[in-house]
Rosetta silent file (secondary structure, phi, psi, omega in degrees, C-alpha in Angstrom):
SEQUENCE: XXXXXXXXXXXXXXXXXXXXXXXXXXXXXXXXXXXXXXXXXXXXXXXXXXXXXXXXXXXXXXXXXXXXXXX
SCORE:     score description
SCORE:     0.000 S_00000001
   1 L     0.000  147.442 -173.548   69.934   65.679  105.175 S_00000001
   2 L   -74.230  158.041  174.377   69.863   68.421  102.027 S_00000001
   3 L   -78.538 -160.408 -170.800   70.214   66.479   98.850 S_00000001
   4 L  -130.428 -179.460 -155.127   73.499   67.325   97.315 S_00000001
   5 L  -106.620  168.102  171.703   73.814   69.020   94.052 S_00000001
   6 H   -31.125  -49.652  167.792   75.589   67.329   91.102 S_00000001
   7 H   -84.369  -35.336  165.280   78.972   68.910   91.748 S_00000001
   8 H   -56.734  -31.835  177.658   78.759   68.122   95.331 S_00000001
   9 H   -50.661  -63.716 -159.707   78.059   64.208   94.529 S_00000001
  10 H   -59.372  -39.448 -173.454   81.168   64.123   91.708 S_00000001
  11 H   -72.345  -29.849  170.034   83.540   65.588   94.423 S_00000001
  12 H   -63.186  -47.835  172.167   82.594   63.016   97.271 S_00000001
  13 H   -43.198  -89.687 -177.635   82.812   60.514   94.447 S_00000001
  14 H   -62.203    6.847  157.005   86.284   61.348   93.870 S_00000001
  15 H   -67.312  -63.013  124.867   86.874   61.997   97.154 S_00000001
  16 H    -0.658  -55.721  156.704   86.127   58.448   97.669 S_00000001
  17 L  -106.533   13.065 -178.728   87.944   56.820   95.276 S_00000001
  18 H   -88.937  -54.950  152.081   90.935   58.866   96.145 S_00000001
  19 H   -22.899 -101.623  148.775   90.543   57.437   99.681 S_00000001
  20 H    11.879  -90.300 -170.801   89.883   54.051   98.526 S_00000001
  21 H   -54.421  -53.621 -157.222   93.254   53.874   96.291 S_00000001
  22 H   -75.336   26.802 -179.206   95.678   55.767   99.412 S_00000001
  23 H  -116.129  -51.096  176.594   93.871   52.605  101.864 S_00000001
  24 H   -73.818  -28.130  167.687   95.423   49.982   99.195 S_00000001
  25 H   -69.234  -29.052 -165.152   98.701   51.688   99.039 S_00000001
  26 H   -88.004  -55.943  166.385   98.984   51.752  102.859 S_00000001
  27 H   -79.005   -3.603  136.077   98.096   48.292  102.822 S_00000001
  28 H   -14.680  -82.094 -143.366  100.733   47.355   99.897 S_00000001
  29 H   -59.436  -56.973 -166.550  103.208   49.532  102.326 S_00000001
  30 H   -54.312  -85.915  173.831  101.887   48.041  105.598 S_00000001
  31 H   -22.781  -40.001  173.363  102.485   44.097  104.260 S_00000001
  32 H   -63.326  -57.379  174.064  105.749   45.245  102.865 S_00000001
  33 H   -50.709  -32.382 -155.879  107.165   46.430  105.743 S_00000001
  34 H   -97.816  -56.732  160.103  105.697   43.828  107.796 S_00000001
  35 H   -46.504  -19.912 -130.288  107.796   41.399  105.544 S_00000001
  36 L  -107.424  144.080 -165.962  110.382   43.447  105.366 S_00000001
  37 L   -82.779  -16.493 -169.731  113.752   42.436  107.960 S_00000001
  38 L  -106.698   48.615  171.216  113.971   46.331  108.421 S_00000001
  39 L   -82.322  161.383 -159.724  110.642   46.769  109.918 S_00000001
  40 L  -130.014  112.377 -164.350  110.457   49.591  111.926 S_00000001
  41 H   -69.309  -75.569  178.746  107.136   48.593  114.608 S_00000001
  42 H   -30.093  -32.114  179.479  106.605   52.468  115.684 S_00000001
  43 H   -67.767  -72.305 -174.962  106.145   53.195  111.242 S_00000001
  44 H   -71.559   -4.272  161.824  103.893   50.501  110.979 S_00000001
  45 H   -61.502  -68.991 -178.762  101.819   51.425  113.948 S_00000001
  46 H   -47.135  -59.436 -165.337  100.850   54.870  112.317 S_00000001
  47 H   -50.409  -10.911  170.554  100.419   53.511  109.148 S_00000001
  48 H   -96.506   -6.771  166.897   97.918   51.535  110.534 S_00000001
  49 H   -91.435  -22.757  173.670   96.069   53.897  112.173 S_00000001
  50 H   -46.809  -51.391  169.888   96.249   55.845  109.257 S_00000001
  51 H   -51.146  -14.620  169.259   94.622   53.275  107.550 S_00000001
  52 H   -85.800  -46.973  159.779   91.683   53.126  109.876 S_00000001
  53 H    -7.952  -69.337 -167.960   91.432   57.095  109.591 S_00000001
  54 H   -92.195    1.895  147.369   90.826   56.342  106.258 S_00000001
  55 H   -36.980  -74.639  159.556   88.604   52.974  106.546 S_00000001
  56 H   -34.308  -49.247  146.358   86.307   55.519  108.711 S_00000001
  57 H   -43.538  -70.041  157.602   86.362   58.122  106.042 S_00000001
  58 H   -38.261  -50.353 -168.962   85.398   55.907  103.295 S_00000001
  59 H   -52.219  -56.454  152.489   82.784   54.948  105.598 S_00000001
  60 H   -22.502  -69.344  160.851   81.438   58.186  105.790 S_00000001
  61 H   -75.038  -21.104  149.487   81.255   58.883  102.621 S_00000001
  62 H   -87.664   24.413 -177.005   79.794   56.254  101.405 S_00000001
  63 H   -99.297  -21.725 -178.508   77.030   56.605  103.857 S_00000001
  64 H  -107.533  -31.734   14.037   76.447   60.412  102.266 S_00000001
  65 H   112.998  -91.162 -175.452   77.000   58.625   98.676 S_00000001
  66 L  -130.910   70.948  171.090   74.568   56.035   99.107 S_00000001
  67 L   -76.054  152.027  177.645   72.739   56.268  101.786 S_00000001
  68 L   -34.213  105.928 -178.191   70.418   53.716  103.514 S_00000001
  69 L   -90.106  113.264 -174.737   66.698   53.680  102.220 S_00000001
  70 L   -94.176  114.508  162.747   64.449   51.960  104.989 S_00000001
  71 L   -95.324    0.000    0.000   60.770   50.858  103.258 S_00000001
């Protein structure tokens, strides 16, 4: 892999924690809901795959971020 240039790092970086942040609101949302007497099971289905979408994303990127150094 090319290395990445300074501005490419800072945008994965904030790519990253922008992920990061919408994965704790969905699971806020998800728990809420899931408490909630008005749950609506078909809502909280997506929202949960959304959240693995972005579980999988994050993954990514931190895998281009900081990737694994074998010695």
């Amino acid at each position: 892999m090319l290395p990445l240039t300074k501005e490419q790092e800072a945008g994965l970086g904030l790519e990253l924690a922008t992920k990061r942040q919408e994965h704790a609101d969905l699971d806020a949302a998800i728990h809420t809901l899931i408490g909630s007497a008005f749950a609506d099971r078909m809502l909280i289905q997506r929202l949960k795959k959304r959240k693995l979408a972005l579980k999988d994303r994050i993954v990514q990127l931190e895998n281009i971020l900081l990737p694994d150094i074998i010695a």
